[in-house]
C-alpha positions in Angstrom: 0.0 0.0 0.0 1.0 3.6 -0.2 1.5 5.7 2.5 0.7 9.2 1.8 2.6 12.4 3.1 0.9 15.3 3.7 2.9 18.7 3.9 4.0 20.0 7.0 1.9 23.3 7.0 4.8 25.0 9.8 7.6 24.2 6.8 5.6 26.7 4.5 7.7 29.7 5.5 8.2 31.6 2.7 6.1 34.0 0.2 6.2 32.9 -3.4 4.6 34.8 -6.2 3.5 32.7 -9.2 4.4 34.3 -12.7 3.9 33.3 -16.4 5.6 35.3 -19.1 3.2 38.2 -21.3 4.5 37.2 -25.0 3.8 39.7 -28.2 5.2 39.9 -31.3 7.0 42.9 -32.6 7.1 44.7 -36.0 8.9 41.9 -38.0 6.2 39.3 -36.7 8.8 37.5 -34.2 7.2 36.8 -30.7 9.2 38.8 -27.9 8.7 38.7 -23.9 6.8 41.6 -22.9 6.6 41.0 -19.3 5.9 39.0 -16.0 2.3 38.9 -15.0 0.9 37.6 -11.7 -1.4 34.3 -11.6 -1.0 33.4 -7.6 0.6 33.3 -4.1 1.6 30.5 -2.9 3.6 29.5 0.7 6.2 27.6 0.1 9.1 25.6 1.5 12.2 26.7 -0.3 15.7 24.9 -0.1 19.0 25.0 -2.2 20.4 22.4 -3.5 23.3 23.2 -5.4 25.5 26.8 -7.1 27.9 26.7 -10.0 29.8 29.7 -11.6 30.6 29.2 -15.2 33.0 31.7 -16.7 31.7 33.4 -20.1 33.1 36.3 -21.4 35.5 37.4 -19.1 32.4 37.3 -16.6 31.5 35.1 -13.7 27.5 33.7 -14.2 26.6 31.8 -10.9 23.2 29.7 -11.4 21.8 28.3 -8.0 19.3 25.6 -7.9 16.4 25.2 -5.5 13.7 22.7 -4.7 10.5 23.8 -3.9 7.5 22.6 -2.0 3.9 23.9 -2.2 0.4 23.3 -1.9 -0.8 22.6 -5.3 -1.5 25.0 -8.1 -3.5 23.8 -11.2 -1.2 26.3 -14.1 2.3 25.8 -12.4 4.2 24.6 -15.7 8.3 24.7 -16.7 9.3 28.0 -18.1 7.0 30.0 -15.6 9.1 32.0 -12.7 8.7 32.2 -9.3 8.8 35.5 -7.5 10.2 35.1 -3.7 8.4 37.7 -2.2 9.7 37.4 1.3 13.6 37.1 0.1 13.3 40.7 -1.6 12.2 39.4 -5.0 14.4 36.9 -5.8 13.4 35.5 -9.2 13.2 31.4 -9.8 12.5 30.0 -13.3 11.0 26.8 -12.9 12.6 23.9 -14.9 10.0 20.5 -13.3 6.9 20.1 -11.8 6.4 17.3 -10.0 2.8 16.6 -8.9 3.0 14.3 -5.7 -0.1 13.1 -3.4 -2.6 13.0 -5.7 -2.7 17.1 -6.6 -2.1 18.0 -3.1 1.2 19.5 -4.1 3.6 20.2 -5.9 7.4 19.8 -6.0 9.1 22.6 -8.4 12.9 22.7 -9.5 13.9 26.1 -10.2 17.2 27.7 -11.2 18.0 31.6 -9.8 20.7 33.2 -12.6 22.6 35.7 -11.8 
């Protein structure tokens, strides 16, 4: 049998603002990102799990890597950001959604760039 996990509610600690990219296209027909617009809030548990730096250009890029665990939200999909609200903004891209307990949550991998 399974046994089924439900989320801790006192891990939820942090503020996360759900965000899906405004696409256009410009005068020569190709589609271009207008802007961020908000679809939800969620509390979230938020914890790192790894950093590289990667040279290009005669500039250091760090990428950081974050797993994420929320309640569940229907749109949540790979290319979407997250917002971290209470972190001063810090800006997520989700890479994988994992649904987990029967759409009581979800597990999200997201990358911050810098």
């Amino acid at each position: 049998f399974w046994e089924v996990l439900m989320i801790d509610s006192g891990s939820l600690r942090e503020v996360l603002v759900i965000e899906e990219a405004i696409e256009t296209r410009n005068s020569v027909g190709e589609v271009v990102q207008a802007g961020w617009k908000e679809l939800g809030r969620r509390r979230a548990s938020v914890e790192q799990t790894s950093m590289a730096e990667a040279q290009q250009f005669q500039q250091t890029n760090a990428t950081a890597s974050f797993s994420v665990i929320m309640r569940y939200f229907a749109p949540l999909e790979p290319g979407m950001r997250l917002r971290w609200e209470s972190r001063g903004n810090r800006l997520l891209y989700v890479s994988s959604v994992i649904e987990r307990n029967n759409r009581e949550e979800h597990e999200v991998y997201a990358e911050e760039r810098t």
